[in-house]
N, C-alpha and C positions, 0 to 999 in steps of 0.2 A: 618399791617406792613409786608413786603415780606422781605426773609431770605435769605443769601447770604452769602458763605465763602471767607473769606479772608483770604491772609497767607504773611504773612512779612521774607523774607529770606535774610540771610547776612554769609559771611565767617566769624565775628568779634560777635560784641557785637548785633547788628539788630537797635541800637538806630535811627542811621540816617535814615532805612526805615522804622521802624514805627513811628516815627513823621512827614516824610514827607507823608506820605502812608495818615495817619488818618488828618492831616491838609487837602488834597484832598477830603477822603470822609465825612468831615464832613459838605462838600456844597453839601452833596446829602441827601434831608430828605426822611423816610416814609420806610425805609429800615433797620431789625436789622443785624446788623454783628456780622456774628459767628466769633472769628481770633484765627488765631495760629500763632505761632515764632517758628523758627527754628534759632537760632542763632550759631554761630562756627558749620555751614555746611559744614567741611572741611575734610569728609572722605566719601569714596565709601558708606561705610555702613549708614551713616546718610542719604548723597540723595538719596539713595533705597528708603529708610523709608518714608523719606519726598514725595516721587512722588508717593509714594504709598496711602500717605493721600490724596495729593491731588486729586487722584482719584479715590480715594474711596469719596471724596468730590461732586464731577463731578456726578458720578453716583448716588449717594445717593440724592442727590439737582435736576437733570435731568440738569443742566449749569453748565458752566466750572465757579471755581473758579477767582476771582483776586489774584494777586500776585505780590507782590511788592519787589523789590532786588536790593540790593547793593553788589550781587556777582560780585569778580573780577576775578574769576579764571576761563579762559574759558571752560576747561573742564566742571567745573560742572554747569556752566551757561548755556553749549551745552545741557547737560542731563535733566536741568529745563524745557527747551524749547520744550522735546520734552512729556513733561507732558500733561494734558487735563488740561487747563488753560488761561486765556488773564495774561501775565507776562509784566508787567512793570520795566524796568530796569532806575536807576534814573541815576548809571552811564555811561552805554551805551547813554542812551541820549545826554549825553555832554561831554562825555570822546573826542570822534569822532571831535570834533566842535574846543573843546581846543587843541587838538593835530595840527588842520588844522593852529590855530591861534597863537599856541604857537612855532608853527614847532619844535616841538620833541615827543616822544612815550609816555604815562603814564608809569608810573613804574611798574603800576599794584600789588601792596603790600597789601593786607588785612591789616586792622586797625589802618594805621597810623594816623587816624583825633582822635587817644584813646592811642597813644602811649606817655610814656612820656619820655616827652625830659625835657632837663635840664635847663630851662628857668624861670626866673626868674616870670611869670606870672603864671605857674603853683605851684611855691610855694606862691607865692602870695595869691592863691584862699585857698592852705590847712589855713593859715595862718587867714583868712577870715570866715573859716568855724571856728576853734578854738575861734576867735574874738565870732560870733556868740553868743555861747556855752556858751561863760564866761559871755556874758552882758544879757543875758536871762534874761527878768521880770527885769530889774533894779538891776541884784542881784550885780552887783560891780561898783557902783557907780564912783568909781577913775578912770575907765579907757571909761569912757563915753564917755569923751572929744573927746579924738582919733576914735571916730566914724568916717564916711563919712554923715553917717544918722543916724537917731534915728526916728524908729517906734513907734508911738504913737498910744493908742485907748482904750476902756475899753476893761474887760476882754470879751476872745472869740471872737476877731476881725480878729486875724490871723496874729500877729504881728510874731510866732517865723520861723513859715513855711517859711513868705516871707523874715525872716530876712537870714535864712540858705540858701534858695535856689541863694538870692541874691549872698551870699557867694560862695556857688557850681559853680554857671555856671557865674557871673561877678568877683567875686575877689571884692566885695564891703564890708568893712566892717561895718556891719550893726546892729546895737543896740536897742534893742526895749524897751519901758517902758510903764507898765499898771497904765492906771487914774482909779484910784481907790474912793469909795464913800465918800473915808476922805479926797480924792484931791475936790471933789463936796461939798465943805462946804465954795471954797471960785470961784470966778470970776477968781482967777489967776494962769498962769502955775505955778507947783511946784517947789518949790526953787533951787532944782535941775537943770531943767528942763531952769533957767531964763537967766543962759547967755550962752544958745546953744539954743537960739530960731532959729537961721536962720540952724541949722540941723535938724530941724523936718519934719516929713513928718506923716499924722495922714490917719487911713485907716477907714473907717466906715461901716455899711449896713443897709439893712432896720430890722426894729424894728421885723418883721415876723421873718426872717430867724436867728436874733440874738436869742430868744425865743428858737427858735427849737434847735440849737447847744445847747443853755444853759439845755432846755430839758434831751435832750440825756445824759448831763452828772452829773445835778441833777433836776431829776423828781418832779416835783410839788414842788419846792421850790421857795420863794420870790425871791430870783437871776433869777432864771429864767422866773419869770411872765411878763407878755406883759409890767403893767407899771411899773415895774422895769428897764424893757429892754427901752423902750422911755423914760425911765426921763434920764435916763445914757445918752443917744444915744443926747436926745437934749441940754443935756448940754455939752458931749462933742463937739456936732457940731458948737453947740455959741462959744465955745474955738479957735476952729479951726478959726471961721471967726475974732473974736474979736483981733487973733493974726497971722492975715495972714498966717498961716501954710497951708498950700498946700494939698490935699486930694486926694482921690479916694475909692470911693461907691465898694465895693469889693463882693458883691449882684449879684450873677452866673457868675462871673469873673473866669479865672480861675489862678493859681497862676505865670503863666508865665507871663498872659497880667498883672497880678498887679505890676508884679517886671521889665515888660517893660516901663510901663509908669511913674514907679516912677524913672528908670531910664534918661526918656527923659525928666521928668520936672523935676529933681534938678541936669539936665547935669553932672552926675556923670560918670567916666572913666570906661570901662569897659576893667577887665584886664584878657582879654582870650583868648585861642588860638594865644600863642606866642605875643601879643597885649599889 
């Protein structure tokens, strides 16, 4: 594996260059990356610091750093620049383009794609994440209904992560409930469960990696043994088919593409970013 620094630089939070930063290099195999963040880069005395790493980077490695940035200020985009570094600027690349096409100037405002405005989608999403919280594991039954979805799976499927995150970044209110081994005594969804079949959505994986999670958090226990984890896993899956609920294998998936495509197959609204 060859080694390589990378550094993700932003006036604000750095969220949008390192997601776009690491979506890029993770079509480059065979390479481990060292990274650092420097976020709220907004003083003399931080970009000292920060051009000092990165060249202490440069020299220490014998090649210049990658550097990825969503600085808007051009002062201190001028002083990044003149670092030992290859600097990728995400909005330099299309600030230029939009401006030619929208015919007028960027505002140039640090962190406005994080600021909050008063928009009814932004409460939406808090509203979403409390949803969450409250229907975790089935625990309140009454307000199920009001779902958009309802997460289905045995235990250790990954039902609360993607119910929250759905909440955080869609505004989806997302409910999840664990099939449990006293649901496994009969062929049918739970009573519960009977007249909101068409809001399920059931997440699965393989037999391997349900083991290992169950591992980690009771060691050499029947719950956790290989045919514990298959009898589970195969009768939840006859579930899933016997009642057309809708799935996805969530088996090195990561929790964004899980909460992407359950959003694209039960066309659910996504309430973000003013939306």
């Amino acid at each position: 594996m060859r080694q390589r620094s990378v550094f993700f630089l932003s006036d604000r939070t750095g969220i949008t260059a390192e997601t776009l930063g690491h979506s890029l290099l993770t079509q480059f195999d065979g390479i481990e990356w060292s990274k650092h963040y420097a976020a709220f880069l907004d003083s003399a005395e931080k970009v000292r610091a920060t051009i000092e790493q990165i060249n202490g980077s440069a020299k220490q490695e014998g090649q210049p750093p990658l550097v990825f940035s969503t600085l808007l200020d051009p002062v201190i985009l001028a002083a990044i620049r003149q670092a030992d570094c290859i600097l990728f600027d995400f909005f330099e690349m299309c600030l230029g383009t939009l401006e030619t096409v929208l015919q007028q100037p960027p505002a140039r405002m640090p962190g406005r794609s994080h600021v909050l405005r008063q928009d009814a989608s932004y409460f939406k999403r808090i509203a979403a994440i409390q949803y969450a919280l409250n229907s975790d594991d089935g625990a309140n039954a009454r307000i199920l209904a009001d779902a958009d979805v309802i997460l289905v799976g045995v235990s250790r499927t990954g039902k609360t992560p993607v119910c929250v995150y759905l909440a955080l970044q869609y505004g989806v209110l997302a409910a999840n409930y664990p099939l449990t081994p006293e649901d496994m005594t009969s062929t049918q969804l739970p009573p519960l469960l009977q007249p909101l079949c068409k809001k399920l959505f059931g997440l699965t994986l393989s037999t391997s990696r349900l083991c290992s999670i169950r591992e980690e958090r009771y060691p050499g226990s029947q719950y956790a043994s290989f045919a514990e984890c298959q009898r589970e896993l195969q009768w939840q899956n006859e579930l899933y088919k016997r009642f057309g609920i809708p799935s996805i294998d969530t088996t090195g998936v990561s929790i964004e593409e899980i909460s992407a495509s359950i959003i694209d197959q039960v066309h659910l609204e996504r309430r973000q970013h003013g939306t």
